[in-house]
MMTF fields as JSON, N, C-alpha, C and O atoms, coordinates in Angstrom:
{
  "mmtfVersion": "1.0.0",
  "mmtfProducer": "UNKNOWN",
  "numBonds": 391,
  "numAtoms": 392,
  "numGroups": 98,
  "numChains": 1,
  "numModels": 1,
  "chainsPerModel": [1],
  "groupsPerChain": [98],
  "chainIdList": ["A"],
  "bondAtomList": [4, 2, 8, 6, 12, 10, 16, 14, 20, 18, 24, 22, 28, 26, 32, 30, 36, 34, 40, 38, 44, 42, 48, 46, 52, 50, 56, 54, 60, 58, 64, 62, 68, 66, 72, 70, 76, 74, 80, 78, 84, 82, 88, 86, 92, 90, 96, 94, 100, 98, 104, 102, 108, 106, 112, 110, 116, 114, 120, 118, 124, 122, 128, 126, 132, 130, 136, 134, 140, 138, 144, 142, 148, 146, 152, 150, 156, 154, 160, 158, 164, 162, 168, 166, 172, 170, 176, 174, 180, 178, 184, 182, 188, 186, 192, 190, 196, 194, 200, 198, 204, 202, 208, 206, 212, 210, 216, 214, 220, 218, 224, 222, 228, 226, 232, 230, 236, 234, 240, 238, 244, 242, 248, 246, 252, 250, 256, 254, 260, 258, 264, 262, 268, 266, 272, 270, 276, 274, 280, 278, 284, 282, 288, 286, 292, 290, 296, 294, 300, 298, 304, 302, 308, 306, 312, 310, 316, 314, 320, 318, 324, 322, 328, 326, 332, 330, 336, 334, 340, 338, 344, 342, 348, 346, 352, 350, 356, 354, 360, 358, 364, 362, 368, 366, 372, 370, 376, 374, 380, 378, 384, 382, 388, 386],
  "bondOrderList": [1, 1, 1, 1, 1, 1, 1, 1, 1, 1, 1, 1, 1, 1, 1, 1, 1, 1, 1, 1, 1, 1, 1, 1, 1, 1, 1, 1, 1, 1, 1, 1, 1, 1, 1, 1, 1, 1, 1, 1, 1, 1, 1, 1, 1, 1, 1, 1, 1, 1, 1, 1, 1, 1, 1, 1, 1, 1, 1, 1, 1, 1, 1, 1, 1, 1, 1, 1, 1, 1, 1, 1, 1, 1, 1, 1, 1, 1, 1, 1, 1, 1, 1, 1, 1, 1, 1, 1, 1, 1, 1, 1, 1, 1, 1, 1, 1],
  "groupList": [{"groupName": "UNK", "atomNameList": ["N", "CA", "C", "O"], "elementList": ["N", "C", "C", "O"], "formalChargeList": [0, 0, 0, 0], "bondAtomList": [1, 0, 2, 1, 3, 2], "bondOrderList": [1, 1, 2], "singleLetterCode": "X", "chemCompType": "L-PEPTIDE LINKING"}],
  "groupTypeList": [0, 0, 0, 0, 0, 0, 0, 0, 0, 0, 0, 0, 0, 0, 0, 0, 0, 0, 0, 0, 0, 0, 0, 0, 0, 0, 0, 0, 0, 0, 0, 0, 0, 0, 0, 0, 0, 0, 0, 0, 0, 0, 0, 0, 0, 0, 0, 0, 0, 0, 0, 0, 0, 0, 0, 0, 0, 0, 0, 0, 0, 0, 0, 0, 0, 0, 0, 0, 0, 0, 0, 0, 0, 0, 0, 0, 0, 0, 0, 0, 0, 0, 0, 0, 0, 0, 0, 0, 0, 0, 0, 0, 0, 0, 0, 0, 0, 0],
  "groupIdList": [1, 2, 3, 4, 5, 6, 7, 8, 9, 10, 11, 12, 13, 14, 15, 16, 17, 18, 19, 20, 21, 22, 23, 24, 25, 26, 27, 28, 29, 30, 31, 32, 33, 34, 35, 36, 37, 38, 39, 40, 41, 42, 43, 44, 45, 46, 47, 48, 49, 50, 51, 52, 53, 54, 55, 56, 57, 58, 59, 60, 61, 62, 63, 64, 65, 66, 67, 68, 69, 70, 71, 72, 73, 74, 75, 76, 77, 78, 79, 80, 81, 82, 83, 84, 85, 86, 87, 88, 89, 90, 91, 92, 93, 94, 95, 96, 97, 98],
  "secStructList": [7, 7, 2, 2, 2, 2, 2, 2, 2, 2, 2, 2, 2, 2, 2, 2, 2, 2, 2, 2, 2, 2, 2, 2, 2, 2, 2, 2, 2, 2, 2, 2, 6, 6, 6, 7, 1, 7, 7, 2, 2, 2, 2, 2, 2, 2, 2, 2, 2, 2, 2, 2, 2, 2, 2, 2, 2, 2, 2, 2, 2, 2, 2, 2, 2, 6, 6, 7, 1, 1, 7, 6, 6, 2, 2, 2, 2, 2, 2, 2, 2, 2, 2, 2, 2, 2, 2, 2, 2, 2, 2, 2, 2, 2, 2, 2, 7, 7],
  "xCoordList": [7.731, 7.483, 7.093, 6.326, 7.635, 7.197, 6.1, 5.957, 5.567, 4.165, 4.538, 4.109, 5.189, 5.442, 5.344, 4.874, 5.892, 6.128, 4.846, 4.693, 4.017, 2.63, 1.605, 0.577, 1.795, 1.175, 1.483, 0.727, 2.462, 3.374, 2.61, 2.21, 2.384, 1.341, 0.325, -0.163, -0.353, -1.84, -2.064, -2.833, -1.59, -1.836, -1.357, -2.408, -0.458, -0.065, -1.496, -2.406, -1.539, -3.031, -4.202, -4.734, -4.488, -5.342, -5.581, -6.614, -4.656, -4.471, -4.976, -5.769, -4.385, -4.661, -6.263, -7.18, -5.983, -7.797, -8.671, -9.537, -8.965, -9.115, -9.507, -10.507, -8.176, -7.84, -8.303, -8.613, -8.548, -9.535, -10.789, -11.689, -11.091, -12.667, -13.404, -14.463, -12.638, -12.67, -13.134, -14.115, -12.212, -12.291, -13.374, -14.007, -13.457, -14.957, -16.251, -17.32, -16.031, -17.453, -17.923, -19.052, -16.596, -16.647, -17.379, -18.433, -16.229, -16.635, -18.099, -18.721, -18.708, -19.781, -21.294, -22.274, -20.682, -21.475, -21.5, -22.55, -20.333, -20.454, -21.212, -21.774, -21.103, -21.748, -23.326, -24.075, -23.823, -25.354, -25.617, -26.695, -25.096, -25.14, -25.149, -25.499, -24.73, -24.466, -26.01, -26.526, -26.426, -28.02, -27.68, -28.556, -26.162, -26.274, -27.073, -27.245, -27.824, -28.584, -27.602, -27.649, -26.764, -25.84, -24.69, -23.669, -24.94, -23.61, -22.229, -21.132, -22.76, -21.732, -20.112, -19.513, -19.609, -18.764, -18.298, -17.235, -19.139, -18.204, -18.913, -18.953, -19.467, -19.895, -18.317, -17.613, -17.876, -16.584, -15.512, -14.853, -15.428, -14.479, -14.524, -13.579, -15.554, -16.014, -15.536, -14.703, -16.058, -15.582, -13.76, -13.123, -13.41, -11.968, -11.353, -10.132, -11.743, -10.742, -11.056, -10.371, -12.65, -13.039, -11.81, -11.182, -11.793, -10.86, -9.545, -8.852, -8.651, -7.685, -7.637, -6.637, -8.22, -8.223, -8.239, -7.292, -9.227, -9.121, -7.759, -6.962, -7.312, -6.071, -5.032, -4.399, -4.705, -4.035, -4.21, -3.165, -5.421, -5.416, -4.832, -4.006, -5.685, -5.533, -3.523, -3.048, -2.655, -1.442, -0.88, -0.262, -1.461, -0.906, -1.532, -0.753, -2.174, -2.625, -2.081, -1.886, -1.803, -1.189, 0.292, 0.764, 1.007, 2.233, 2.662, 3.78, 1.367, 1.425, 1.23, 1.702, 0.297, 0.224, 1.14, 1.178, 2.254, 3.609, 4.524, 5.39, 4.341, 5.217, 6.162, 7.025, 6.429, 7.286, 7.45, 7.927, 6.915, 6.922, 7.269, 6.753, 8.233, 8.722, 9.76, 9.887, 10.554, 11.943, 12.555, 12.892, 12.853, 12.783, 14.164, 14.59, 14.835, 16.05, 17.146, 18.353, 16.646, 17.189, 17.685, 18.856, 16.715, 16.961, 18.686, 19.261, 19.105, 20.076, 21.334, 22.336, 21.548, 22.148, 22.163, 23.063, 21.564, 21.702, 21.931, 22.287, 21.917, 22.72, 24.28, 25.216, 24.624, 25.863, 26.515, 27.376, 25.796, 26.567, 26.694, 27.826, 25.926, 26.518, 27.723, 28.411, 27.59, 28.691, 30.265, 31.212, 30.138, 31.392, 31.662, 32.776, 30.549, 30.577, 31.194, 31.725, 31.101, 31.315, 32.849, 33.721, 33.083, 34.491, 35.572, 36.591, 35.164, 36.228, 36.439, 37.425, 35.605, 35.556, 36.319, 37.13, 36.081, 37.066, 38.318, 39.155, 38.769, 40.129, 40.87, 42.046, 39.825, 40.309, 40.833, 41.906, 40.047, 40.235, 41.525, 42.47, 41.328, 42.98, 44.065, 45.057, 43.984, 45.244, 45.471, 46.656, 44.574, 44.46, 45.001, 45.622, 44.715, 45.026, 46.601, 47.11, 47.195, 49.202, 49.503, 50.643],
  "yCoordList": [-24.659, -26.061, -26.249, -25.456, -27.329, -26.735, -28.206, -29.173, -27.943, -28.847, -30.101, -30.442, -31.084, -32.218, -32.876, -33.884, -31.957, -32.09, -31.626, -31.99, -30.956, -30.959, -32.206, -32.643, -32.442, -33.537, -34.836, -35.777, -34.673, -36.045, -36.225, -37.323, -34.808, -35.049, -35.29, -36.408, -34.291, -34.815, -36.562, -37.381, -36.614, -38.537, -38.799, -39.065, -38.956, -39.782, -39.459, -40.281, -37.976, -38.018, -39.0, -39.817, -38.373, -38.772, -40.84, -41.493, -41.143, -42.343, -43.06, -43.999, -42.449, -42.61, -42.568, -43.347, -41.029, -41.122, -41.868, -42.316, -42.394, -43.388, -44.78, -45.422, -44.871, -46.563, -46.647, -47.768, -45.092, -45.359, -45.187, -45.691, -44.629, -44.353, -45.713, -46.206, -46.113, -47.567, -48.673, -49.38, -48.778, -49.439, -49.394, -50.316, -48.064, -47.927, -48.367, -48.836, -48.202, -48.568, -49.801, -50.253, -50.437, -52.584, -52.592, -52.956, -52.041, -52.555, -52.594, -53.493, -50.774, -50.317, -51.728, -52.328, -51.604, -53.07, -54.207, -54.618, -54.798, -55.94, -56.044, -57.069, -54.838, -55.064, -54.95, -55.558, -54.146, -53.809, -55.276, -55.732, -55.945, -57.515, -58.826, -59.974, -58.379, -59.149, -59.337, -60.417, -58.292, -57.921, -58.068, -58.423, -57.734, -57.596, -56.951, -56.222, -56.442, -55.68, -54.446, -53.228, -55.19, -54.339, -53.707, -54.333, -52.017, -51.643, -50.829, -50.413, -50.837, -50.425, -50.5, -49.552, -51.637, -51.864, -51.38, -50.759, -51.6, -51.06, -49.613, -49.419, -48.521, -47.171, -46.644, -45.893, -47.522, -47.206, -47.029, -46.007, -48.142, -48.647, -47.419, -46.754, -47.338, -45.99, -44.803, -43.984, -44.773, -43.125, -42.825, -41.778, -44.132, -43.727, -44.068, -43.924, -44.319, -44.15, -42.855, -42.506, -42.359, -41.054, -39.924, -39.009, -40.374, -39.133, -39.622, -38.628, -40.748, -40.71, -40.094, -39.379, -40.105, -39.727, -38.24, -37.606, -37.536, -35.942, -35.833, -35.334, -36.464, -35.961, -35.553, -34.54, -36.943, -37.154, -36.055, -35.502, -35.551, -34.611, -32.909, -32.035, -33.061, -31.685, -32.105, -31.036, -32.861, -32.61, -31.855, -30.825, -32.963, -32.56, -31.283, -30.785, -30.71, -29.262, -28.294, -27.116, -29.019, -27.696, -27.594, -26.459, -28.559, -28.666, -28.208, -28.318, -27.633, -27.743, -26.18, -25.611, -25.558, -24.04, -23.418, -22.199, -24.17, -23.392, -23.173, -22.298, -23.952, -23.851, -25.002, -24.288, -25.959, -26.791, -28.046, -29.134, -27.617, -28.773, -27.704, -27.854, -26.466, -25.517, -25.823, -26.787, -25.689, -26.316, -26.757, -26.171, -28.315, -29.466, -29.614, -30.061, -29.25, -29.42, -28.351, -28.587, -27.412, -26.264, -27.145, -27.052, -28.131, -28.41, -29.369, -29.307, -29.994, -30.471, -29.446, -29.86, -28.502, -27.524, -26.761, -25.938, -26.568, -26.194, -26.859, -26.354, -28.14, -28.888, -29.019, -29.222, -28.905, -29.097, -28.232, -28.474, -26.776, -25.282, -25.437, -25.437, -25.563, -26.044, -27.1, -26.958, -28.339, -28.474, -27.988, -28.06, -27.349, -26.462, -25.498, -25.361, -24.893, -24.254, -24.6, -23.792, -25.723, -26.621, -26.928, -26.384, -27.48, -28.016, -26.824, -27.027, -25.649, -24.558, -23.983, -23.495, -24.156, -23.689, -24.489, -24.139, -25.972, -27.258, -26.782, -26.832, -26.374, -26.077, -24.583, -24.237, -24.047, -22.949, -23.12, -22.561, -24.25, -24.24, -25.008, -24.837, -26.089, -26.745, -25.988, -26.335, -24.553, -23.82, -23.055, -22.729, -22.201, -22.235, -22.529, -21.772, -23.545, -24.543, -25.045, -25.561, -24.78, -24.986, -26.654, -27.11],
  "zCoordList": [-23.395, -23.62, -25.083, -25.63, -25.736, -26.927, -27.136, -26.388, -28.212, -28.591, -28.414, -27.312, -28.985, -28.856, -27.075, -26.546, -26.729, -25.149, -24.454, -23.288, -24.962, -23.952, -25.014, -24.496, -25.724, -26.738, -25.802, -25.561, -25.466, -24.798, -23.512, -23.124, -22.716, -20.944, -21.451, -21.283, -22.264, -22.568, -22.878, -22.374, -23.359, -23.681, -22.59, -22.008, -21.724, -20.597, -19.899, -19.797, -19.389, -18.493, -18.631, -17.88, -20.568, -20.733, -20.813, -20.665, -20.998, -21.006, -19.379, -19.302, -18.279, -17.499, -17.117, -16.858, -17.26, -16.637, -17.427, -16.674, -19.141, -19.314, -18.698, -18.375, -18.722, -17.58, -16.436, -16.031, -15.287, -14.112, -14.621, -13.949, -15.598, -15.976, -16.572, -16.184, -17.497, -17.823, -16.931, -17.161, -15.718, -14.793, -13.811, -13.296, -13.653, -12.626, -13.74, -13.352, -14.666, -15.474, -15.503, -15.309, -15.854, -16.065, -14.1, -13.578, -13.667, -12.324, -11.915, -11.349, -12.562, -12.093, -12.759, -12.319, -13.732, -14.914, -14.125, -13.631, -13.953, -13.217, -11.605, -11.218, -10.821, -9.865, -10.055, -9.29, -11.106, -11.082, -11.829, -11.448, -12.564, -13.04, -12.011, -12.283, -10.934, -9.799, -8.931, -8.644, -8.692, -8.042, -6.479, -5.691, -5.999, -4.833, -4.088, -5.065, -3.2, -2.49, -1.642, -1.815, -0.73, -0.52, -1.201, -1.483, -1.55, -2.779, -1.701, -2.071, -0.495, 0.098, -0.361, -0.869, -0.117, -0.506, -1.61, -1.579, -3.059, -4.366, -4.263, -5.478, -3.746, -3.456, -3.069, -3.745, -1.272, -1.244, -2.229, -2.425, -2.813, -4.159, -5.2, -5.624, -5.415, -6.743, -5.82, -6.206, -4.711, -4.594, -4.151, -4.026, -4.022, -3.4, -5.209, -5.255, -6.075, -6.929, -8.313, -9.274, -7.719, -8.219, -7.477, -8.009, -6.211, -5.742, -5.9, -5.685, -6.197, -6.46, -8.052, -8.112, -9.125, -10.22, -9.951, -10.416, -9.23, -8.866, -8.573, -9.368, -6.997, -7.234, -7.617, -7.323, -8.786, -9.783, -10.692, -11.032, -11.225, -12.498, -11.101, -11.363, -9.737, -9.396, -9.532, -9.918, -9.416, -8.723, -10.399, -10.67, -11.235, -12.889, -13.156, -13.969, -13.025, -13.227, -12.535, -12.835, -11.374, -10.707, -11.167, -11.233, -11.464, -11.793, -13.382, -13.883, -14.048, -15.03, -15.426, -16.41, -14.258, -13.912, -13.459, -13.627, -12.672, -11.842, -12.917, -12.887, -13.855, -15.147, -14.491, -13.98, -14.275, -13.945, -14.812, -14.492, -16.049, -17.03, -18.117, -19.224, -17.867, -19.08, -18.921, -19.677, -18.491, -18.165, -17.281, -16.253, -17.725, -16.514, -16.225, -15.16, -17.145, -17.154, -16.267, -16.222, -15.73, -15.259, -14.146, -13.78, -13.501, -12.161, -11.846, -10.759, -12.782, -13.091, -13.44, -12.857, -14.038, -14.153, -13.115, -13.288, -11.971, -10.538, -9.856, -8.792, -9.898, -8.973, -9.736, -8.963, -11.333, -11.458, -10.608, -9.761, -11.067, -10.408, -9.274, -8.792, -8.736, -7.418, -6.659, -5.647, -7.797, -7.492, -7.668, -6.884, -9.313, -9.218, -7.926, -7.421, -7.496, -6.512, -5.244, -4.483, -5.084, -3.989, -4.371, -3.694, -5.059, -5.598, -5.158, -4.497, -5.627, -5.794, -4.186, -3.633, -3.893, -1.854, -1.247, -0.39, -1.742, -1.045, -1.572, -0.67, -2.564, -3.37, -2.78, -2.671, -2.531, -1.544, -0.599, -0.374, 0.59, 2.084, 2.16, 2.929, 0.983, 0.609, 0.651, 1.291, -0.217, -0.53, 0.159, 0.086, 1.317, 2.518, 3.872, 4.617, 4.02, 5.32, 5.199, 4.205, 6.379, 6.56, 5.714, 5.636]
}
């Protein structure tokens, strides 16, 4: 992978987690500004988008450890081969068959 291209995930991530971190904070501000008594509700709110952000970084880390962001492009070049593959079997059973 060469630099430009992990320069390129790092900012997307980081951009992201940002934008949820961002968001839980205003949120977290505005509710302690509010003086609700009950925080149930935004407790829920905060923790389901703490764990969507985990997720999010565990799926990009792991995808990032399999090596599946070294070459993305392989996956397209195995499906061409395959289709040559495919093509030449049909061209067979053609020349083949009475």
């Amino acid at each position: 992978m060469e630099k430009s291209e992990k320069i390129l995930i790092f900012t997307i991530v980081f951009l992201i987690v940002f934008s949820i971190g961002t968001a839980i904070v205003v949120r977290t501000i505005d509710e302690f500004k509010s003086n609700e008594s009950d925080l149930t509700p935004f407790i829920i709110v905060v923790f389901a988008r703490l764990f969507t952000l985990i997720g999010f970084l565990t799926i990009i880390a792991a995808l990032f450890l399999r090596g599946s962001f070294k070459n993305i492009e392989k996956a397209k070049f195995d499906i061409l081969d395959l289709e040559e593959k495919i093509e030449k079997a049909e061209k067979e059973k053609r020349g083949k068959a009475p």
